[in-house]
PyMOL CGO cylinders between C-alpha atoms (Angstrom):
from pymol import cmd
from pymol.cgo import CYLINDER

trace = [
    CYLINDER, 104.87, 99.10, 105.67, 105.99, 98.79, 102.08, 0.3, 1, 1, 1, 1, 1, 1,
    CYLINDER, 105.99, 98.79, 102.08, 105.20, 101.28, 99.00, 0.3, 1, 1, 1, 1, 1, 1,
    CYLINDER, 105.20, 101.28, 99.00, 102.11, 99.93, 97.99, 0.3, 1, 1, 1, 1, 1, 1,
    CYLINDER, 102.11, 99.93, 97.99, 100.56, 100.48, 101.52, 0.3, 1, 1, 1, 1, 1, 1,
    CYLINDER, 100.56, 100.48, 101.52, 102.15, 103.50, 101.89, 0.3, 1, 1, 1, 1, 1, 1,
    CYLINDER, 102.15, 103.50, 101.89, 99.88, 104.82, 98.25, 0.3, 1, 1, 1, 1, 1, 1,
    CYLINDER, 99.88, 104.82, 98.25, 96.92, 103.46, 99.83, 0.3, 1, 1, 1, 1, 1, 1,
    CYLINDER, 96.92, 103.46, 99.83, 97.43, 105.50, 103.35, 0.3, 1, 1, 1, 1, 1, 1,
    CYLINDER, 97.43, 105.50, 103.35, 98.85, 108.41, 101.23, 0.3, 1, 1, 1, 1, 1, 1,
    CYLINDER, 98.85, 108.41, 101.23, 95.46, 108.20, 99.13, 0.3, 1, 1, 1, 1, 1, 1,
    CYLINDER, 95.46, 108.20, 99.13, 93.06, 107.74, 102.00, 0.3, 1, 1, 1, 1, 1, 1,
    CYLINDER, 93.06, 107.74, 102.00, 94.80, 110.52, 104.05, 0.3, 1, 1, 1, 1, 1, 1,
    CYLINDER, 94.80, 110.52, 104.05, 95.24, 113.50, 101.22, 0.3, 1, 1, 1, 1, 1, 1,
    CYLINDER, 95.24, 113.50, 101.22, 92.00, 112.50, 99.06, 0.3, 1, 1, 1, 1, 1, 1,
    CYLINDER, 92.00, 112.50, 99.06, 93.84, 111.60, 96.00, 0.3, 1, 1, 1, 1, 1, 1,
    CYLINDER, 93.84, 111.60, 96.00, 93.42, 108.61, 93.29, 0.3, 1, 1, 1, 1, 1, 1,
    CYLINDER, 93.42, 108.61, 93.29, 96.32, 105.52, 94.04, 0.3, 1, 1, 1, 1, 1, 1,
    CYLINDER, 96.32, 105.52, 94.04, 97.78, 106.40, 90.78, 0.3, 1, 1, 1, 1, 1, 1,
    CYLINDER, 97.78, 106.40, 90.78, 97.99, 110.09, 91.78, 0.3, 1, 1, 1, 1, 1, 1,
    CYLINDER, 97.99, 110.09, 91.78, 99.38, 109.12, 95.32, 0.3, 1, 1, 1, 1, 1, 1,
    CYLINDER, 99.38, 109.12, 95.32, 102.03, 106.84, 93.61, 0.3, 1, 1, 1, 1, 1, 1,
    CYLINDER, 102.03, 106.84, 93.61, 103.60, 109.17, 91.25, 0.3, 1, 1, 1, 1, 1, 1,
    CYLINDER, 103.60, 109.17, 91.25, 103.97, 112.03, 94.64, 0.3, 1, 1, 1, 1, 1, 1,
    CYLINDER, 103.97, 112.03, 94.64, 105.71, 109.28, 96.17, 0.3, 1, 1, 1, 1, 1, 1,
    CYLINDER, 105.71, 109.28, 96.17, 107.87, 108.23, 93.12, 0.3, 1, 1, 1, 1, 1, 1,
    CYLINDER, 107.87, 108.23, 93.12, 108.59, 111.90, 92.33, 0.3, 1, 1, 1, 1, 1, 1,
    CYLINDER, 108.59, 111.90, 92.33, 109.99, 111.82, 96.12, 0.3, 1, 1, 1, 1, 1, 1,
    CYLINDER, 109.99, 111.82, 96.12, 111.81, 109.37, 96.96, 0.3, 1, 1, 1, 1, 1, 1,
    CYLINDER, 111.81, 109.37, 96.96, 112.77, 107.60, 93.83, 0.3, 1, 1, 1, 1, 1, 1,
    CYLINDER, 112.77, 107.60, 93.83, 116.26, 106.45, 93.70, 0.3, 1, 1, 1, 1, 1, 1,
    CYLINDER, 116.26, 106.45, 93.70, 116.40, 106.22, 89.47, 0.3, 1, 1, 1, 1, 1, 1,
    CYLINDER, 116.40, 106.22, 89.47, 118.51, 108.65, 88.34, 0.3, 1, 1, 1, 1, 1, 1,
    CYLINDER, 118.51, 108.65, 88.34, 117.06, 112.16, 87.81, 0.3, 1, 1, 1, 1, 1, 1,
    CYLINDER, 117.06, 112.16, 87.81, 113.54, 111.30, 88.72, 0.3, 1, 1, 1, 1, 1, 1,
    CYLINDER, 113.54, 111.30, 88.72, 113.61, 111.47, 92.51, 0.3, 1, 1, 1, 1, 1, 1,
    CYLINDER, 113.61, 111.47, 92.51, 113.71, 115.01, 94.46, 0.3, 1, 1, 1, 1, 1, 1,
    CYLINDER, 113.71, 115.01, 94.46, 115.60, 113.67, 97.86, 0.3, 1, 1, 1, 1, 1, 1,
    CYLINDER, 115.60, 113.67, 97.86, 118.09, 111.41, 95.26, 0.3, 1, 1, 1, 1, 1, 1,
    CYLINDER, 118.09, 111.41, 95.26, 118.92, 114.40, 93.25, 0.3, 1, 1, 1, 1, 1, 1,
    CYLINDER, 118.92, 114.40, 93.25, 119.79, 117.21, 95.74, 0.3, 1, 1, 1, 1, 1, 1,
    CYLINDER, 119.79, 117.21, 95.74, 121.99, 114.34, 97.03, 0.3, 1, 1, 1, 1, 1, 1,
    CYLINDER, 121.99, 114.34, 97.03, 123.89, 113.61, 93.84, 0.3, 1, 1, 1, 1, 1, 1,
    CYLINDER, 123.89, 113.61, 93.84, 124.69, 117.49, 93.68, 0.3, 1, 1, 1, 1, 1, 1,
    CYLINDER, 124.69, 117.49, 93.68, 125.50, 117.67, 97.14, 0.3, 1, 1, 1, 1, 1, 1,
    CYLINDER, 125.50, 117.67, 97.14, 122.78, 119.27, 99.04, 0.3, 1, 1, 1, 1, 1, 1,
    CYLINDER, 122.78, 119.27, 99.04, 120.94, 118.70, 101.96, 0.3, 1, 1, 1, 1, 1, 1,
    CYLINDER, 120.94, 118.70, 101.96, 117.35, 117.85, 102.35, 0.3, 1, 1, 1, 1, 1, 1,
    CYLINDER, 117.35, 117.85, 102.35, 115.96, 118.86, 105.69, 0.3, 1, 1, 1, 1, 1, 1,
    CYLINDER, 115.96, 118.86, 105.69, 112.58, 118.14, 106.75, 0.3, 1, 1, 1, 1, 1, 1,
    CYLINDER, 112.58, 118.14, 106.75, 111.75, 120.17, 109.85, 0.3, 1, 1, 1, 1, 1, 1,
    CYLINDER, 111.75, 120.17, 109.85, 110.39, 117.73, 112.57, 0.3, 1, 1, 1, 1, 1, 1,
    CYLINDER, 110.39, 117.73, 112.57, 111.17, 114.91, 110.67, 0.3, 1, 1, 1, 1, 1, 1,
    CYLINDER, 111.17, 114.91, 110.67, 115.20, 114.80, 109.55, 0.3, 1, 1, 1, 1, 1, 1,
    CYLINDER, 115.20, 114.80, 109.55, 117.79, 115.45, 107.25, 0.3, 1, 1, 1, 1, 1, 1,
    CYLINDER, 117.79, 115.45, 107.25, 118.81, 113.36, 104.15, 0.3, 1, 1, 1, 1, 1, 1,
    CYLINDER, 118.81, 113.36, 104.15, 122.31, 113.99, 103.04, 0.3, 1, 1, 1, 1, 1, 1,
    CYLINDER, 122.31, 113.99, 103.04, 125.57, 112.53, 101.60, 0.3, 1, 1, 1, 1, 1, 1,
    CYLINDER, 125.57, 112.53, 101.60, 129.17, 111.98, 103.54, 0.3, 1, 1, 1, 1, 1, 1,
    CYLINDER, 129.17, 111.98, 103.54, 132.29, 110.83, 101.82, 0.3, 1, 1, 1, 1, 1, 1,
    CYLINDER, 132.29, 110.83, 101.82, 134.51, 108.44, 103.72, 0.3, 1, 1, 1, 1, 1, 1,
    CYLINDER, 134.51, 108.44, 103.72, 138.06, 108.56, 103.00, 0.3, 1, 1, 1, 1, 1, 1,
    CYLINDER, 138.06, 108.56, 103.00, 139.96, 104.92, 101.06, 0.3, 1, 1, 1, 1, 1, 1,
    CYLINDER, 139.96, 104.92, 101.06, 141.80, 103.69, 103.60, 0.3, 1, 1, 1, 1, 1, 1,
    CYLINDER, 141.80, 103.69, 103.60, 143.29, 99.70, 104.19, 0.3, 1, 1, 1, 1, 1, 1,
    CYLINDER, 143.29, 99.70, 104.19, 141.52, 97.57, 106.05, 0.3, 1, 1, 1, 1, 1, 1,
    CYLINDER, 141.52, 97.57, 106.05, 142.02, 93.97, 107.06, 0.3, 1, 1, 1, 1, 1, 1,
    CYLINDER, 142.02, 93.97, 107.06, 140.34, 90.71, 105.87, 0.3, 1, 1, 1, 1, 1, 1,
    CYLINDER, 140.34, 90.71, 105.87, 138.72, 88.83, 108.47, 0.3, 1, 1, 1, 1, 1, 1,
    CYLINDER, 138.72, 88.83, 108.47, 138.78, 85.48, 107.31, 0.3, 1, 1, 1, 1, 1, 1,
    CYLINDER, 138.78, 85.48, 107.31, 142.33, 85.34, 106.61, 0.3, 1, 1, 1, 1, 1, 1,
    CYLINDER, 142.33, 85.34, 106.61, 143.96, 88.39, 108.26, 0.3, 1, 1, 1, 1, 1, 1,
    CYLINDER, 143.96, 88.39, 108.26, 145.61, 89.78, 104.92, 0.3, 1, 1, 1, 1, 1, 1,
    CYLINDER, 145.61, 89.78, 104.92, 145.45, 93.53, 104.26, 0.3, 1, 1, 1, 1, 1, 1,
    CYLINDER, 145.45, 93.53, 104.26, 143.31, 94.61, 101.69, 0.3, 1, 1, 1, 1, 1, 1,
    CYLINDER, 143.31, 94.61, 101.69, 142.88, 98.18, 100.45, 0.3, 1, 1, 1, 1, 1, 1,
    CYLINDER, 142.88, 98.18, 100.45, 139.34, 100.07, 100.85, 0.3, 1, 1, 1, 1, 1, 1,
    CYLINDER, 139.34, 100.07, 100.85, 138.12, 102.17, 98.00, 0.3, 1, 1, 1, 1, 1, 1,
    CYLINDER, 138.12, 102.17, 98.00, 136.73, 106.26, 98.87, 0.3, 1, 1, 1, 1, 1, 1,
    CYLINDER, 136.73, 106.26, 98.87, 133.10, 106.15, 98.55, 0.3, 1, 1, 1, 1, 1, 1,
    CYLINDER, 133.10, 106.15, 98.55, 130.29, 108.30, 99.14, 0.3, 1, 1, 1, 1, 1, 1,
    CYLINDER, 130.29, 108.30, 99.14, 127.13, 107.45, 100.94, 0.3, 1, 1, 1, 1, 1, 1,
    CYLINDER, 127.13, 107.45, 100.94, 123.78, 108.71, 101.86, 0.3, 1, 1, 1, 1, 1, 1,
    CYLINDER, 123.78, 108.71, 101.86, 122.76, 109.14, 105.58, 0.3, 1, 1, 1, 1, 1, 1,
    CYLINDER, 122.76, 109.14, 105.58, 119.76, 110.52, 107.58, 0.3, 1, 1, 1, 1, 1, 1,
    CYLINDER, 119.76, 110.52, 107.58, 119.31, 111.79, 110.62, 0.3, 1, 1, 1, 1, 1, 1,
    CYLINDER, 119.31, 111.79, 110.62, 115.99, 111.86, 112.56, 0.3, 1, 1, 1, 1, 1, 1,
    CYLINDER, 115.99, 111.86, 112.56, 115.06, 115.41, 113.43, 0.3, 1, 1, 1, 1, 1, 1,
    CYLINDER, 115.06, 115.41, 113.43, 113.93, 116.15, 117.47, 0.3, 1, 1, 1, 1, 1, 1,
    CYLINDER, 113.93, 116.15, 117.47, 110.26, 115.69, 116.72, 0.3, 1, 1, 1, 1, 1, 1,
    CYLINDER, 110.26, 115.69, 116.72, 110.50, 112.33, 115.01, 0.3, 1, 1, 1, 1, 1, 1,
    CYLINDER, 110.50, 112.33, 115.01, 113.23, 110.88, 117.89, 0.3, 1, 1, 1, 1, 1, 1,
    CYLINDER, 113.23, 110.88, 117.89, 110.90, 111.84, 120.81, 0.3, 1, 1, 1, 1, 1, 1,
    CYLINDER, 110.90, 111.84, 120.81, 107.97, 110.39, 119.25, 0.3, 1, 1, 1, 1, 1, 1,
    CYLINDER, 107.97, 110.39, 119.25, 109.85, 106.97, 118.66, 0.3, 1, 1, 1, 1, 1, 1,
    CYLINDER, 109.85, 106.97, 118.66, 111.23, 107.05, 122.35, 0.3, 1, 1, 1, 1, 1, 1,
    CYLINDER, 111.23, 107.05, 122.35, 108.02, 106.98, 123.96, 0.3, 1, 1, 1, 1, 1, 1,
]
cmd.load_cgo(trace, "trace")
């Protein structure tokens, strides 16, 4: 499923217009900076837990030196931060069936 059929099913299931439908969706999960809700609470830090469904959050992984692969020289790895999400008990049984 991509975003545009996601509107549509978000439209046909809540009653609203496609336009309406697209801006909930935008106003959730958009990744441009300070328009999304989920992006937002990540860039400050938080958590975003959706009972039954998951948590979004953000982990920071430590620089460290890694290795090249193609010709075995050491190369140093930059600290970064990333987002993650976890699939909450509901959502993971429901898949598993």
């Amino acid at each position: 499923m991509n975003k545009k059929e996601m509107i549509a099913k978000l439209a046909k299931n809540t009653g609203l217009s496609q336009a309406k439908a697209g801006e909930v969706l935008n106003a959730i999960f958009s990744a441009d900076k300070g328009k999304g809700i989920i992006a937002t609470e990540l860039d400050a830090g938080r958590k975003v837990t959706i009972p039954g469904f998951g948590t979004f959050g953000s982990k920071s992984r430590a620089a460290r030196t890694g290795t090249n692969p193609a010709n075995g020289k050491k190369i140093s790895i930059t600290a970064k931060k990333y987002a993650y999400f976890k699939a909450g008990k509901t959502l993971r049984e429901r898949v598993s069936k």
